[in-house]
C-alpha positions in Angstrom: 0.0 0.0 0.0 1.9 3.3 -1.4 -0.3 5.5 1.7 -0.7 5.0 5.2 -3.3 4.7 7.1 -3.8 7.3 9.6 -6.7 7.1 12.3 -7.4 10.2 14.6 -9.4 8.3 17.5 -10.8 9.1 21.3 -11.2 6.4 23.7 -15.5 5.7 24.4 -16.4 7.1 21.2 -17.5 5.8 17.7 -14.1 5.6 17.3 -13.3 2.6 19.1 -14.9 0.5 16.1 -12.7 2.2 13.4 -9.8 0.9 15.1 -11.4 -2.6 16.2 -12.0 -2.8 12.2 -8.2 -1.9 12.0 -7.4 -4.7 14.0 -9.6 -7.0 12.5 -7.7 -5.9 8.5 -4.1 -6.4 10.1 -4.2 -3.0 8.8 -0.7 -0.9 8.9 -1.7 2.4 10.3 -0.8 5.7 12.5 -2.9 6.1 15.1 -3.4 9.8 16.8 -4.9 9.5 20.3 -7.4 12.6 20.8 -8.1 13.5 24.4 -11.4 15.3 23.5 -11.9 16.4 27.4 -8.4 18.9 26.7 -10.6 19.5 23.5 -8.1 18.0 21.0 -10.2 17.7 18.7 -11.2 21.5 18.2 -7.4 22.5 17.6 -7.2 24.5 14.0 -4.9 21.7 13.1 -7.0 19.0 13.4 -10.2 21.2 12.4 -8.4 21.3 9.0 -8.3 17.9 8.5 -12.3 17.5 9.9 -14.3 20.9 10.4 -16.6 19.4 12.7 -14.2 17.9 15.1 -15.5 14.6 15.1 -13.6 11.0 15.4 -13.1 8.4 14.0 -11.2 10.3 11.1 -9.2 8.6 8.9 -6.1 9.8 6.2 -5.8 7.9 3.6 -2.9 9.7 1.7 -4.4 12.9 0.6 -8.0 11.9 0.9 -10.4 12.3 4.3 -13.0 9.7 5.2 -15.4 11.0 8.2 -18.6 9.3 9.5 -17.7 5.8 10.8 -19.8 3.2 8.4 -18.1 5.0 5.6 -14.6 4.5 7.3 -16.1 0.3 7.9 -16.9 0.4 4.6 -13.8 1.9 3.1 -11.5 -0.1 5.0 -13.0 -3.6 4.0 -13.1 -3.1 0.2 -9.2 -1.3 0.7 -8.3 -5.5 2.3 -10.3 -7.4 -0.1 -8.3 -10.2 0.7 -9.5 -10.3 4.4 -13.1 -11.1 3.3 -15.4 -8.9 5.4 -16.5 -7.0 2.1 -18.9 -8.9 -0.5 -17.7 -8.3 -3.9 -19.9 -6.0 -6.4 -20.7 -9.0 -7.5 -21.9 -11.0 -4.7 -25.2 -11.3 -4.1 -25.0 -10.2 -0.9 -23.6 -6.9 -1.7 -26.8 -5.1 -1.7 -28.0 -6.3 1.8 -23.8 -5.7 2.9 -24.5 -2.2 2.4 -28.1 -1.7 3.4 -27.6 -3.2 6.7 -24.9 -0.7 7.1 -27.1 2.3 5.8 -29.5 1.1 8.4 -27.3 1.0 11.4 -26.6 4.7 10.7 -29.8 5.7 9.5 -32.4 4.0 11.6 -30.7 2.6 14.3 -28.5 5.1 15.7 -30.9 8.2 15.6 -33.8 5.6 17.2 -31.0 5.1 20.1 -30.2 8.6 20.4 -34.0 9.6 20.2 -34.0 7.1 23.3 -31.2 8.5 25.2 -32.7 11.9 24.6 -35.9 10.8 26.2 -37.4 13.0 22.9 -40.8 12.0 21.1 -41.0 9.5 18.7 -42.0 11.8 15.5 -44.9 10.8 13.4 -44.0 7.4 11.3 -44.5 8.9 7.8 -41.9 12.0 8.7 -39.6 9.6 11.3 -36.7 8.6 9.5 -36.6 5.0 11.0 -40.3 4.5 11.6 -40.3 3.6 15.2 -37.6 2.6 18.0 -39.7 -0.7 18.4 -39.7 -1.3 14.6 -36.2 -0.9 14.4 -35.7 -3.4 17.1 -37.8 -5.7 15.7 -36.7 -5.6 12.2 -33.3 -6.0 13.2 -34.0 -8.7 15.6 -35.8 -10.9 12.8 -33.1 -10.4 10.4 -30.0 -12.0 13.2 -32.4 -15.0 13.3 -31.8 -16.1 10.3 -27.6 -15.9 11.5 -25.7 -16.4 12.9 -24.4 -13.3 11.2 -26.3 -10.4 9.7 -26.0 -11.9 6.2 -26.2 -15.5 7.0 -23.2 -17.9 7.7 -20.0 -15.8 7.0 -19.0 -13.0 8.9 -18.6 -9.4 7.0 -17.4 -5.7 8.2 -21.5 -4.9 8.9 -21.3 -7.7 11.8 -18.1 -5.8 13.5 -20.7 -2.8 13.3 -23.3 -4.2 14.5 -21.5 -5.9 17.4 -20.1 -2.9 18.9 -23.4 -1.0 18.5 -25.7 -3.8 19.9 -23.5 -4.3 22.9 -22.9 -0.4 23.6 -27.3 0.1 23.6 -27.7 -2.9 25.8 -24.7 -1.9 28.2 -26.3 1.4 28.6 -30.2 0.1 28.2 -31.1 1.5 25.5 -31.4 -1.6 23.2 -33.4 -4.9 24.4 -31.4 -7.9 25.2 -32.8 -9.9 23.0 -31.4 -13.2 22.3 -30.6 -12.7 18.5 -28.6 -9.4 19.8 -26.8 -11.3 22.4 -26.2 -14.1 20.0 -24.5 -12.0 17.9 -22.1 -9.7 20.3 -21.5 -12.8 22.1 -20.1 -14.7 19.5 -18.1 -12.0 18.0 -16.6 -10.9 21.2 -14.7 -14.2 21.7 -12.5 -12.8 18.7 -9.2 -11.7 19.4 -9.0 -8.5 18.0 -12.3 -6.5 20.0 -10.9 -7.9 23.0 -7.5 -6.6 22.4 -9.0 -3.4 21.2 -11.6 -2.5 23.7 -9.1 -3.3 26.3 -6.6 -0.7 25.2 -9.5 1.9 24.7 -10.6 1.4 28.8 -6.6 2.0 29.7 -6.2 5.1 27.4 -10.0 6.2 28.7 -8.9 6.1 32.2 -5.3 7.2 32.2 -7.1 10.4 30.4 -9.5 10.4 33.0 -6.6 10.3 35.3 -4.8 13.2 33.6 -8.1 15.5 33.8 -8.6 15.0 37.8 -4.9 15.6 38.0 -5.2 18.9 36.0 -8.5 20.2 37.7 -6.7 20.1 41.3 -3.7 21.6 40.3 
């Protein structure tokens, strides 16, 4: 690969699955730890590389990918070789990426809507319908598994993993079985493990720094 990788990442954010799907690629790559309670991420030099200041951010050479399903997305078809991205033609290409478009789409705004404790809009001007449709229709596509697409595991299930297991941690998402099923059996792979481990250390040594810096 002529360009590195580079990944500008915050411990506890969306973040955390960009790097997991590094892990997962054996990708080569830079990574630039943001503490984002110092506000690191609003610097002018990293504002240049993302005006809104958000992570995960990835550098790819001289091109910027934002918003993490397009960095999941990006990263599997860059590692073809890996096979966690359908080809364009597989058959399962189209349903690759509309599970992804959903995740970000319907299942992230429904959780956020949630959190928020704000009112469900109307169905025909809600973007995902209902949290409980969501849910469900989520729920009766991982029973046909064990992954999201059937027997082989792709980039969406990495996705889906970590998003599943952060909205039941917090409540937010039902434990379901088929949602268990699923974050179970992908947690028993080496490299979230590895990963989410390093992201609690570098959360709480940042932690660490903070209460040091407030009381000096």
């Amino acid at each position: 690969m002529i360009n590195e990788l580079e990944l500008f990442y915050a411990p506890r954010t969306r973040a955390t699955g960009a790097l997991v799907m590094l892990e997962e690629l054996e990708a080569p790559h830079t990574l630039h730890v943001l503490n984002l309670k110092s506000e690191e991420n609003r610097t002018s030099e990293f504002l240049k590389i993302n005006p809104a200041g958000k992570v995960p951010t990835l550098r790819h050479g001289e091109g910027i990918i934002t918003e993490q399903v397009a960095i999941y997305l990006y990263l599997a078809d860059l590692f073809p070789e890996k096979g966690l991205a359908p080809a364009l033609d597989d058959p399962r290409r189209g349903p690759y990426l509309r599970w992804f478009v959903f995740l970000a789409s319907c299942f992230e705004p429904a959780l956020v809507d949630r959190a928020m404790k704000n009112q469900e809009a109307p169905g025909s001007m809600s973007p995902y319908g209902s949290f409980d449709l969501v849910m469900e229709t989520m729920r009766a596509q991982l029973s046909r598994g064990p992954y999201v697409l059937g027997d082989e595991m792709t980039a969406v299930d990495v996705a889906w993993a970590l998003g599943l297991r952060w909205g039941m941690l917090f409540g937010l998402v039902p434990e379901l079985d088929e949602f268990k099923s699923l974050v179970d059996r992908y947690f028993q792979r080496p490299a979230p493990i590895r990963i989410l481990e390093d992201d609690e250390r570098l959360a709480n040594e940042q932690d660490e720094a903070a209460a040091e810096a407030s009381t000096a």
